[in-house]
C-alpha positions as CSV (number, residue, x, y, z in Angstrom):
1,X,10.7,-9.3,11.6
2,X,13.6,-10.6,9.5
3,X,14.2,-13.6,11.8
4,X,10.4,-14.1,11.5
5,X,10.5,-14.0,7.5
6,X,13.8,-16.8,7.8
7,X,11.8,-19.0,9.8
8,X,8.3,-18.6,7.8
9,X,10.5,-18.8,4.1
10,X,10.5,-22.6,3.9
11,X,6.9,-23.2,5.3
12,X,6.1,-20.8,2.6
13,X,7.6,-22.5,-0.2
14,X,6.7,-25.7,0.7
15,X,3.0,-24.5,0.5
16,X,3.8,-22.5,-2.8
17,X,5.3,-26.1,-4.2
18,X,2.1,-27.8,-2.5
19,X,0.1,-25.7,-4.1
20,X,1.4,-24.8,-7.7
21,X,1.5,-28.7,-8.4
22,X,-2.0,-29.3,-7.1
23,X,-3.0,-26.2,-9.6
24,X,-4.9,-24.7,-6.4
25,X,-2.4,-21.4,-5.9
26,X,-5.7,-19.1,-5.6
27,X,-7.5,-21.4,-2.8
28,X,-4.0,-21.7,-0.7
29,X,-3.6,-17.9,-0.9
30,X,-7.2,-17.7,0.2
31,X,-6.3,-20.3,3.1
32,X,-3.4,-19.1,4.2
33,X,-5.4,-14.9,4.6
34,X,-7.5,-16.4,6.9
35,X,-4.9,-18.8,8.7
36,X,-3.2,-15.6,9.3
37,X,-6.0,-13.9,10.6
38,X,-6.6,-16.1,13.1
39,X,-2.5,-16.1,13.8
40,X,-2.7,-12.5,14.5
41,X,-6.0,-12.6,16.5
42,X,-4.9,-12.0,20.2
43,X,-7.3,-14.7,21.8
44,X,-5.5,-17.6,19.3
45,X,-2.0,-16.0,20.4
46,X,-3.0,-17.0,23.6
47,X,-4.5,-20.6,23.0
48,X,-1.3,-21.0,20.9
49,X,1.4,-20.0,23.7
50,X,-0.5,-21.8,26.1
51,X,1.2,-24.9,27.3
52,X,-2.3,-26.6,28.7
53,X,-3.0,-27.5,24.9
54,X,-1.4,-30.4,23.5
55,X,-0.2,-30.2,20.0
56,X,-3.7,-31.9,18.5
57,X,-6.1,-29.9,20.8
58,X,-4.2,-26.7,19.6
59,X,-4.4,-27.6,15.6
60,X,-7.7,-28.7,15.8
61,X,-8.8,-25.2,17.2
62,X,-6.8,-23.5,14.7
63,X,-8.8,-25.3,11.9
64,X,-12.1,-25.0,13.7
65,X,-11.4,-21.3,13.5
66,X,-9.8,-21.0,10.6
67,X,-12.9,-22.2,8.5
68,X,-13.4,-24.5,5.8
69,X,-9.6,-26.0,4.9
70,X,-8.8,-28.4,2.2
71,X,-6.6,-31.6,3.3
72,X,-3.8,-30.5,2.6
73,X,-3.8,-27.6,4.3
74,X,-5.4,-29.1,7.8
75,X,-1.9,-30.9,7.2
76,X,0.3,-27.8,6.8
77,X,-1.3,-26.7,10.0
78,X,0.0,-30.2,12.2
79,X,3.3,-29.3,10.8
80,X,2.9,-26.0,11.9
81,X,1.8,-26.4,15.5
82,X,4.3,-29.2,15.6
83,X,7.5,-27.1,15.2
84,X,5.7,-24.2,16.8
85,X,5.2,-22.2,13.9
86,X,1.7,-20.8,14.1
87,X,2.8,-17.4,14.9
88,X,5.0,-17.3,11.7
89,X,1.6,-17.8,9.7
90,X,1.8,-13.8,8.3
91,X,4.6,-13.7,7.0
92,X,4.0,-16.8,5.6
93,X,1.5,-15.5,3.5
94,X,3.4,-12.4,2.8
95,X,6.2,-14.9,1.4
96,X,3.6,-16.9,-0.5
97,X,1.7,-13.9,-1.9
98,X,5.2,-13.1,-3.2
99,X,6.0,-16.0,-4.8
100,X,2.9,-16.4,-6.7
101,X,3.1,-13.2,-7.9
102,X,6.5,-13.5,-9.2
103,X,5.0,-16.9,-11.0
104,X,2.3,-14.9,-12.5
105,X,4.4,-12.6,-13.8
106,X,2.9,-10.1,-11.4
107,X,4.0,-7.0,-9.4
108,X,3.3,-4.5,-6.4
109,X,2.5,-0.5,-7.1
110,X,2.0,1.3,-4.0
111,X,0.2,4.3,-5.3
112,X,0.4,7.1,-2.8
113,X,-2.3,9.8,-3.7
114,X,-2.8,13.7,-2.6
115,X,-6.7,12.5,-2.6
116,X,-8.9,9.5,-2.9
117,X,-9.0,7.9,-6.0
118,X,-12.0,6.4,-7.5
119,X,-12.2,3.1,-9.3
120,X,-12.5,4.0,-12.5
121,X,-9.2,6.2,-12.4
122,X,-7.0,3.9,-10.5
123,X,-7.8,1.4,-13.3
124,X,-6.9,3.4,-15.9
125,X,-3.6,4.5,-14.0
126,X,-2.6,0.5,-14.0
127,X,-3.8,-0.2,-17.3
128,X,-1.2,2.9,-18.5
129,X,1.4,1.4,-16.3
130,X,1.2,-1.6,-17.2
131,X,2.8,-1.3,-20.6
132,X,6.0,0.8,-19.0
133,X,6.8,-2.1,-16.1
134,X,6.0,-4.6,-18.9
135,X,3.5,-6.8,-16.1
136,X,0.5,-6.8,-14.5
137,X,0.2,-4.9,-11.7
138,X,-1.4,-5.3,-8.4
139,X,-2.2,-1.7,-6.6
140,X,-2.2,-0.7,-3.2
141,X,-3.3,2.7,-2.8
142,X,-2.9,4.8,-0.1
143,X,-3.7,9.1,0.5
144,X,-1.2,11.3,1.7
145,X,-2.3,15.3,1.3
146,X,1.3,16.3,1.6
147,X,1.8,15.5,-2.0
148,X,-0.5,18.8,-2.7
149,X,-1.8,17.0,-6.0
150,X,-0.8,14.0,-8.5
151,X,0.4,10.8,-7.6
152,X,3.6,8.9,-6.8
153,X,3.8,4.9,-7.9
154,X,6.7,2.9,-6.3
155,X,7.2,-0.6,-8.3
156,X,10.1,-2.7,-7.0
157,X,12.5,0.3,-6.7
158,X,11.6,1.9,-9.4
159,X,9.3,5.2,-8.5
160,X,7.6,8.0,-10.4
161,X,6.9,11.0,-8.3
162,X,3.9,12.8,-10.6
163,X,2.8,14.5,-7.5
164,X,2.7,18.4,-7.0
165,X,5.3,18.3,-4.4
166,X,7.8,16.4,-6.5
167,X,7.6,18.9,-9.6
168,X,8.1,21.5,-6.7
169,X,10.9,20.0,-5.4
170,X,12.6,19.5,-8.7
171,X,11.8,22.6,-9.5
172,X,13.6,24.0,-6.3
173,X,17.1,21.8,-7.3
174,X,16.8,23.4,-10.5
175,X,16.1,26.8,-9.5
176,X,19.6,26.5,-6.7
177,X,21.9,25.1,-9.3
């Protein structure tokens, strides 16, 4: 995974550069989801380490698949295939996701919840957030009933553990010193 994130880095920036000088970040990040769909669907891994495609054939699938690509990014996808780097596309996007967040001024909150949380409450959990990390923030939510109750938000490596099984287990330190 880390040698896969060294060789997608620099595909990744070029596309952010590509991208945040054409004004278009939204519409590459949009590209670049479904260019690594297709990456990750087994049938293309198969086209793509396939040695009875030539380099054009092979591109030109990809795009077919891919859907509806601007110019620029049926390019990025020749200079993929040419240095074989089609497989790389995920983490490509993870990379580019990254770096267009950090240019918006934007960050990651995994929100890990005892139960389901509606709409309306996970908004007003980032809207209060929001003010503390000083940014906007982009949740992923996930559920995890071990936590008995509350929630637990991990930004960067900052967390806050307001879930029932962290006020237990503080309480438990507390209670053994």
């Amino acid at each position: 995974m880390a040698e896969n994130l060294t060789l997608a880095r620099p595909y990744a920036e070029a596309a952010f550069e590509l991208a945040r000088a054409g004004g278009s970040l939204e519409p590459w990040e949009q590209a670049l989801a479904r260019m690594a769909q297709v990456a990750n669907d087994p049938q293309m891994q198969q086209c793509i380490g396939n040695p009875k495609f030539s380099a054009e054939q092979l591109a030109q699938l990809f795009i077919d698949v891919s859907g509806k690509l601007a110019d620029q990014a049926k390019n990025f996808v020749h200079v993929l295939v040419d240095n074989e780097r089609l497989p790389v596309l995920p983490q490509i996007h993870e990379l580019f996701v990254r770096l267009k967040n950090a240019h918006d001024g934007v960050k990651q909150a995994q929100v890990t919840s005892a139960f389901p949380l509606e709409d309306t409450a996970l908004k007003k959990l980032i809207a209060e957030l929001e003010p503390r990390f000083k940014c906007k923030l982009e949740a992923t939510v996930s559920v995890d009933p071990e936590l008995i109750g509350g929630v637990r938000v991990a930004v960067g490596d900052e967390v806050i553990d307001a879930s029932v099984r962290g006020k237990l287990a503080t309480m438990a330190a507390a209670l053994k010193a």
